[in-house]
N, C-alpha and C positions, 0 to 999 in steps of 0.2 A: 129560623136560627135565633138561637138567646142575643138580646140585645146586653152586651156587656156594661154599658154605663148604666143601666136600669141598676146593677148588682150593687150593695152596700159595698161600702171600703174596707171594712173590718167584717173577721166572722162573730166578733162580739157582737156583733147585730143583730143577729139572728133569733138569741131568747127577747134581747129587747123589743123588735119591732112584734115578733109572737105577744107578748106580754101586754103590749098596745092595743094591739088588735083583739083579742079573746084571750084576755087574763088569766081564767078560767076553766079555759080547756087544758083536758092532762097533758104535760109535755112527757114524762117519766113515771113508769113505773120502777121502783125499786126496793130490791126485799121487801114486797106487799105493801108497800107505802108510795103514794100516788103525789108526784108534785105536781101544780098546777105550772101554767107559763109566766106567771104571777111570783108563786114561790120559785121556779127556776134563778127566774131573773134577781130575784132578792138575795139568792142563795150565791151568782155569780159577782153581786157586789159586794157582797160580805166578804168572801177570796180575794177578790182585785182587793180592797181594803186591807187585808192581812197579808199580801205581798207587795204590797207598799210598804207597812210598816217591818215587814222583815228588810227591809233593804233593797229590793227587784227595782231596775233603771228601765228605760226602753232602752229595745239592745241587747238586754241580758237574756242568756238562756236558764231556762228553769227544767229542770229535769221531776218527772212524775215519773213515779215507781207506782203503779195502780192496776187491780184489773176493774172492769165494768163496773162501774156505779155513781154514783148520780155527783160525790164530791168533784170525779176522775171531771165527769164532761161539764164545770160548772169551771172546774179550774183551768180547764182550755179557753175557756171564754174569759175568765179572768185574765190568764196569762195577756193575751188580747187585748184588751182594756189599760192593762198598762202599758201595752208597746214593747212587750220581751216576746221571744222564742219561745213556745212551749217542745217538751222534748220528752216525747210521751216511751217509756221503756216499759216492756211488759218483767213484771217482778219475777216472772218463773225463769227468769235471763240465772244464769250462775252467776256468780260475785262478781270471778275475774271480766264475764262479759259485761257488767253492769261498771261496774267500776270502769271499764277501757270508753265505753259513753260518754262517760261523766266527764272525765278526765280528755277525752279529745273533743267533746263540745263548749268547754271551759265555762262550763254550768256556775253560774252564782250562788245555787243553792235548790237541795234537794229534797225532795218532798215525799212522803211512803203514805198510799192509806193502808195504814196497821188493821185497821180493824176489819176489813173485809178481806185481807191476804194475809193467811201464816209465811210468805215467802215476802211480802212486802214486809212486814213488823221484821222479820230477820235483817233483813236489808239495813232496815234502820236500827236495830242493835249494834250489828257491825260500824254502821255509821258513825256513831254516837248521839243518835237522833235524839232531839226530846217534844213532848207533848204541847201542841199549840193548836186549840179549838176545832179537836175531834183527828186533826193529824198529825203526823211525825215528820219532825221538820231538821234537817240535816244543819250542819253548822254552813255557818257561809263565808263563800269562798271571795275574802278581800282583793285578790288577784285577781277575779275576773273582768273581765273588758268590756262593755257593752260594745255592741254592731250597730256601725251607722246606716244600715240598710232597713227602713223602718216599713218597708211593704213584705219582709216574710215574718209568717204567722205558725211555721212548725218546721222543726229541723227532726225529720223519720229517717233512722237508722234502718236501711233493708236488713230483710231475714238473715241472710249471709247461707240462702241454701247452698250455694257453689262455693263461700270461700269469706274473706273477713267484712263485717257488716261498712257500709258507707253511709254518710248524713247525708239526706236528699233534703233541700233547701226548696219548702212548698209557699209560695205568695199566699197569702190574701186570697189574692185574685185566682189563682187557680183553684185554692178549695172550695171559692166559693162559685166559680164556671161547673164543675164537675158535681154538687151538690144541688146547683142548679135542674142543672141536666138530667143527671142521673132521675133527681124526684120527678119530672118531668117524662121523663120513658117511661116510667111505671107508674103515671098515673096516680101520684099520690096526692091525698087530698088531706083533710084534716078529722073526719072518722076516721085514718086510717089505723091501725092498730100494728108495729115492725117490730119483732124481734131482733134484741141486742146482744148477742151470744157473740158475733165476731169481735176480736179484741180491740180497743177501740186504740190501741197504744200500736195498733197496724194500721197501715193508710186506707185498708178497705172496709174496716172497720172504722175508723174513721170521718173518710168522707162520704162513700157511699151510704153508708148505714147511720150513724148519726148525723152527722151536717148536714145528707141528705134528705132525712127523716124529719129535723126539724125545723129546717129552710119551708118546708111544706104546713106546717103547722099542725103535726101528726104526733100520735102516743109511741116514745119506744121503749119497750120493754126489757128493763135493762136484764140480762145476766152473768155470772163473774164467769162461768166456766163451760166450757161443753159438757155433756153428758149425753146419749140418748134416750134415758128416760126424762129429762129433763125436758127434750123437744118436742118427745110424744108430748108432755102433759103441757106443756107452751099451746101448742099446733091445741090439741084436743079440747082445752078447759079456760084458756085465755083471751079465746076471739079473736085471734092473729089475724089479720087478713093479708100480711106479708113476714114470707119468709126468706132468709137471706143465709147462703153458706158456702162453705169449701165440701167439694166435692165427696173427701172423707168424711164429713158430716153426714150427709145422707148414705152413702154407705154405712156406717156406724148405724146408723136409726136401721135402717134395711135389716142388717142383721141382728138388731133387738126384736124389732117384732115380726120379721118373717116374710118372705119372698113374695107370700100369698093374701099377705093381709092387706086391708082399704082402712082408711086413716077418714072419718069424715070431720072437716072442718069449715071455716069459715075463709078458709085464703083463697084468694083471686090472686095473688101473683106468689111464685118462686122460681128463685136464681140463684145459681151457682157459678161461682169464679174462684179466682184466686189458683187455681190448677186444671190441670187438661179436665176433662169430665168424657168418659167413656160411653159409646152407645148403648151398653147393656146398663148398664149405673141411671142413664137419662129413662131410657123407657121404664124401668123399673120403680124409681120416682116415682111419674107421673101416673103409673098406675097406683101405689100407694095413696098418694094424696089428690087425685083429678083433677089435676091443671095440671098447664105444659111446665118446665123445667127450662125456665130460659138461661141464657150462658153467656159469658160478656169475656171479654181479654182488659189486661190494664197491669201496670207496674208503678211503681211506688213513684218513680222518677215523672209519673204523666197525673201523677196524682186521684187516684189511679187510674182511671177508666177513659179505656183509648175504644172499647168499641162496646158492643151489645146489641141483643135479638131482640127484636119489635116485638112492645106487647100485642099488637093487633097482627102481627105473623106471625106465631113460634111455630120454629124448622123443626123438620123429626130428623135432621141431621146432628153433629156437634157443631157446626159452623161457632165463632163468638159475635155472628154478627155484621153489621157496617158501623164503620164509622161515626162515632155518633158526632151532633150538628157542633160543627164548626174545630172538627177537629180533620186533619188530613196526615193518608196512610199511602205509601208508597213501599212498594214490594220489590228488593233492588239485588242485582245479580254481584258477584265477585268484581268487577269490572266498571262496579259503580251506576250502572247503566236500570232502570225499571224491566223487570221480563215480561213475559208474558201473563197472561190472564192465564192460572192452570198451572203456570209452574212453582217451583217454593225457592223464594229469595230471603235477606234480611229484611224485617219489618222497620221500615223508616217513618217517624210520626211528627208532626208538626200543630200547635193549635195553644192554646192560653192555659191549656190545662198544663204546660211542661213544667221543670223543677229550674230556679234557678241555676242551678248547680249541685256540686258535691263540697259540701263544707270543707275548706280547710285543706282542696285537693284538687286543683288546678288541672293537672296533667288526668285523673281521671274526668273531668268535666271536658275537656278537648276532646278526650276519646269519645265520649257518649255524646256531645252537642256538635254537629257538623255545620257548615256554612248551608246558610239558607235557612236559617231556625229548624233544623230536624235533629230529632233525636234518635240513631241506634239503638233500637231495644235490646239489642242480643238474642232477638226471638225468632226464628225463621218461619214463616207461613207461603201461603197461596191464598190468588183470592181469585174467585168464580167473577163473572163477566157481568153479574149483578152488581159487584161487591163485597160480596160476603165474603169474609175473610176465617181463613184455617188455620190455626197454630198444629205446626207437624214438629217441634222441636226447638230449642236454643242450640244458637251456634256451638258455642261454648261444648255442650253435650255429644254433638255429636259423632260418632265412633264410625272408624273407617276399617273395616274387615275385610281382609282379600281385595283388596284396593275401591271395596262397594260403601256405601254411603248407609248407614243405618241410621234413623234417626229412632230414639228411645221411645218416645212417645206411642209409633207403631205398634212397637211388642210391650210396653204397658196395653195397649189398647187390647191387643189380643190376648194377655192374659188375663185382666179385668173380664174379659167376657168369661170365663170361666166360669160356673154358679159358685164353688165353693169356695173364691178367690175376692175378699175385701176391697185389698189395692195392692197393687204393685209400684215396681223402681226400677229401672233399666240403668245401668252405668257400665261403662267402659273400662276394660282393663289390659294394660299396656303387656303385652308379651314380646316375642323375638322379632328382630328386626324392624321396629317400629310399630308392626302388628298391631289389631286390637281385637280383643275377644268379648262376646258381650254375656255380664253379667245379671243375672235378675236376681232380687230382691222380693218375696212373695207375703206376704200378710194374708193367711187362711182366715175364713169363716171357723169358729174356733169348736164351730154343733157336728162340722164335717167338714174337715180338713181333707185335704186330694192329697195322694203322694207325690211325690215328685214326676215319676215314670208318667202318671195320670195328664201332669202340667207338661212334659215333653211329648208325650202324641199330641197333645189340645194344641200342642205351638206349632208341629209339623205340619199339621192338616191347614192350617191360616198361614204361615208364614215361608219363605221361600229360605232355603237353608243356609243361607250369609245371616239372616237376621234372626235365626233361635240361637237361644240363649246355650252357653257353652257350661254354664252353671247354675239350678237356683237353687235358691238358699232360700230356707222357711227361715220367719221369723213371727214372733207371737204380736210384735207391731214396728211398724217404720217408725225410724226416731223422728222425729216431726217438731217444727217449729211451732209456739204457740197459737197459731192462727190457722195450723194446719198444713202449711206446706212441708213435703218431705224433704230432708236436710241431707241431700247427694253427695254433698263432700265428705260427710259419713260414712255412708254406704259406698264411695269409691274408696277411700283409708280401707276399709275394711274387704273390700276386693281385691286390693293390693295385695293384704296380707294373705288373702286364701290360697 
């Protein structure tokens, strides 16, 4: 188990003790420009410097508009250094969502890198931003209050796939337990070579992937956006030797280069989270690229990583895993009570990875932190007698038909196996008498799309008839949160209306 006082106080520590030890080794690639842990570190003080002299207190939140790159994660570390909140917003947020951030985390002042986002430079137009040593820097805000709580180190607003985003209040100390860890499961060492395609202004983008990447004294390769041609040439030409993604992600690459094709590279590990990950999606991977496909559970509020697959066992199941060391999971019935090993209860978590809280939201932090330091994920699973634990659903999701219990995840899982089928959405919709009917949401392979008729045998033959879909609906793509997950309160609005 990680010995927690071993861990730095701050994650400003992280380029610095790097930078001590092997100055010289790459910490960052970025747009083809390689910074050493030497220049990291120089680059993090030159930020902390210029948000001092903009006015930033310990206490104060600082708000980033940025996608991936090297300014984004040097002013995380800055932010740090001073003793403020950094308050990372991915810029492809709409105004109104960007602006309801600012304004409910009582930001002192907001920050855009213009130059690597045409949706970041917008942001700061609206603003009234102007130019201050390479960024665009927001007016600031005299009303803001600093927080006397000087052990959190990032205030992450969730996706808001279900409903409106909340500030998860991440310590110090938890991002730096989980960035620990995480590098530690996978065996990261300092050749290692990680792709930075997951958004870093998301918590698993974040900590698993950067804090994680360079707690290890490893190269991570930054990029501002998904693409699948992007990842072939990453994976193919770059020497990755780890890869890290949302499950749409390798979907997406699958259906650029083809069901049939072998990808030869240099990776010894990849991992998929952040979303269910379906059995035909997993085997299909791993024959693409030849390693296993390993798969983890985690939510923004545990910072994120509550569990994960042994590099020295990957399952040919979807399991996400056991608990990883020194985090505890408890699988709990309506009645409060732990079930059985096999059955599916609420996922109850406990361990130094958890969130403070919900900024600014009392009565939502009661609901989710119960007595005995556990946290309610809203995720329901089962866990096998080893451990291993199954996410089959969030509470929240799911839909009772004919008085039966459907959980969506199911009939995603069985449409996903489809060949001509990307990813799917299952959501609920409210009919007579309380009723619920279930809706899918389908995203074709777009070389050979299925009919519909095609996806209703393929659900009959797997599915028992409470649980196929009463409707689906082709779409040419799920509307999707910047990091990839699908945005359900969408696609439930718009099942309403159908």
């Amino acid at each position: 188990m990680l010995d927690l006082s071993a861990l730095p106080a701050r994650i400003d520590a992280i380029p610095n003790d790097a930078a001590a030890r092997t100055p010289d080794a790459p910490a960052l690639v970025d747009a083809g420009r390689t910074l050493t842990y030497a220049d990291l570190a120089a680059l993090v003080d030159r930020r902390a410097g210029q948000l001092r002299a903009l006015g930033v207190r310990p206490g104060d939140r600082v708000l980033l508009a940025s996608e991936n790159c090297a300014d984004q994660v040097a002013l995380i570390f800055a932010a740090a250094a001073v003793g403020a909140w950094i308050v990372n917003v991915n810029p492809r947020l709409t105004a109104p969502e960007l602006e309801a951030i600012r304004t409910h985390s009582g930001a002192r002042i907001a920050l855009y890198t213009a130059a690597v986002s045409p949706e970041a430079a917008a942001h700061a137009a609206r603003a009234g931003a102007t130019p201050d040593d390479g960024l665009m820097v927001g007016p600031l805000n005299a009303a803001a209050v600093p927080e006397t709580d000087d052990e959190i180190a990032a205030l992450v607003y969730t996706t808001g796939t279900t409903g409106t985003p909340k500030g998860v209040m991440l310590s110090h100390r938890s991002l730096l337990f989980v960035a620990a860890v995480s590098s530690r499961l996978r065996g990261l060492n300092p050749a290692d070579r990680a792709w930075g395609v997951l958004p870093i202004s998301h918590v698993y983008g974040l900590t698993s992937v950067m804090l994680g990447t360079l707690s290890a004294g490893a190269c991570l390769h930054l990029a501002p956006r998904f693409t699948p041609e992007a990842m072939l040439a990453a994976i193919r030409d770059d020497g990755l030797s780890i890869v890290q993604g949302v499950p749409a992600m390798y979907a997406r690459l699958l259906e650029h280069v083809g069901a049939d094709a072998r990808l030869p590279s240099r990776l010894r590990f990849a991992y998929a989270g952040g979303a269910p990950l379906d059995p035909a999606l997993k085997a299909a991977v791993e024959r693409l690229l030849g390693v296993p496909l390993h798969n983890g559970y985690g939510l923004s509020e545990a910072a994120p990583t509550v569990s994960q697959t042994r590099l020295d066992a990957p399952r040919a199941d979807t399991s996400v895993g056991q608990a990883i060391p020194g985090v505890e999971v408890r699988v709990v019935g309506k009645d409060g009570q732990d079930v059985a090993d096999g059955d599916a209860g609420e996922l109850w978590v406990r361990g130094p990875n958890l969130m403070r809280g919900y900024y600014r939201d009392p009565d939502a932090t009661a609901a989710a932190l119960r007595p005995g330091g556990w946290l309610n994920t809203g995720d329901m699973a089962r866990r096998d007698a080893d451990g291993a634990l199954f996410i089959v659903g969030r509470t929240k999701e799911l839909i009772i038909r004919s008085g039966f219990n459907v959980f969506p995840l199911e009939v995603e899982t069985a449409l996903n196996a489809h060949p001509c089928v990307t990813q799917s959405a299952v959501v609920g919709r409210t009919v007579a008498d309380g009723n619920e009917e279930v809706i899918a949401f389908v995203q074709p392979d777009p070389r050979r799309t299925p009919s519909v008729a095609e996806l209703r045998a393929w659900a009959a033959a797997r599915l028992a008839p409470y649980k196929r879909p009463a409707r689906i609906v082709m779409m040419d793509a799920l509307p999707a949160a910047a990091n990839g997950k699908v945005l359900k309160h969408i696609l439930k609005g718009m099942a309403a209306r159908l």
